[in-house]
C-alpha positions in Angstrom: -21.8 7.7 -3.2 -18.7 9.7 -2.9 -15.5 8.3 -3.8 -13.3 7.5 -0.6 -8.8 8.7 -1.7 -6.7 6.5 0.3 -3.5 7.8 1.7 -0.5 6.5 -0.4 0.9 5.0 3.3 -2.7 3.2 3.5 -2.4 1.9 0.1 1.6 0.4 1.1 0.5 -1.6 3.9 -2.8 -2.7 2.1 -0.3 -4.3 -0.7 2.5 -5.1 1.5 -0.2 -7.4 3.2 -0.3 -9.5 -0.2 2.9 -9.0 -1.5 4.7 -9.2 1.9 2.6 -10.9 4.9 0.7 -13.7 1.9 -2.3 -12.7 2.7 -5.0 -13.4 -0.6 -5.9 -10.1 -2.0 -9.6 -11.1 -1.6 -9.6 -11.4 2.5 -7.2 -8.3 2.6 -9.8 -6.3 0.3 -12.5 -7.1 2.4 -10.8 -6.5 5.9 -9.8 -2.8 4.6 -13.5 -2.4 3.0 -11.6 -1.7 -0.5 -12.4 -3.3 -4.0 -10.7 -6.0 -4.9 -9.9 -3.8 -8.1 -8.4 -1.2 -6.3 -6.1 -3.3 -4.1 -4.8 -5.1 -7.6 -4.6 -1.8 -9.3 -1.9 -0.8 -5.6 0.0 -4.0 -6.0 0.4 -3.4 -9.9 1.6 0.0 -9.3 4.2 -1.0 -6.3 5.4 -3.7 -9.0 5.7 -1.1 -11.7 6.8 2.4 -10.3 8.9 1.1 -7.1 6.5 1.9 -4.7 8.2 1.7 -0.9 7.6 -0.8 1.4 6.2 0.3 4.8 9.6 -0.4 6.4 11.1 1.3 3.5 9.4 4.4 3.3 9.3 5.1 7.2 13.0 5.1 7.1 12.8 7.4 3.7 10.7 9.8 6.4 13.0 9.6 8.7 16.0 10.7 6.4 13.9 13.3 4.8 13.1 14.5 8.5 16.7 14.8 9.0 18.0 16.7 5.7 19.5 13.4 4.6 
């Protein structure tokens, strides 16, 4: 089986959902069909390397859109 690269904007709201919305990582994992192992891996990252929010980084687009 080939291995599936998630969009970093997929894997934002996939930890914003546990980290934001309280959702267990367990039901969110299932829901988006990722491993549970993946999703912890996201959430230690955006803890670690200042990964944005989904609010966050749609407004970084939108500056970056406008030459801010």
């Amino acid at each position: 089986m080939g291995t599936v690269n998630f969009t970093e904007k997929f894997k934002r709201d996939a930890v914003a959902q546990v980290t934001e919305r309280g959702y267990p990582v367990k039901e969110v994992s299932e829901r988006l069909d990722v491993s549970t192992h993946s999703l912890c891996a996201w959430k230690h990252k955006h803890a670690h390397d200042g990964m944005l929010s989904p609010i966050e980084f749609e407004r970084q687009q939108k500056l970056n859109n406008q030459g801010v």
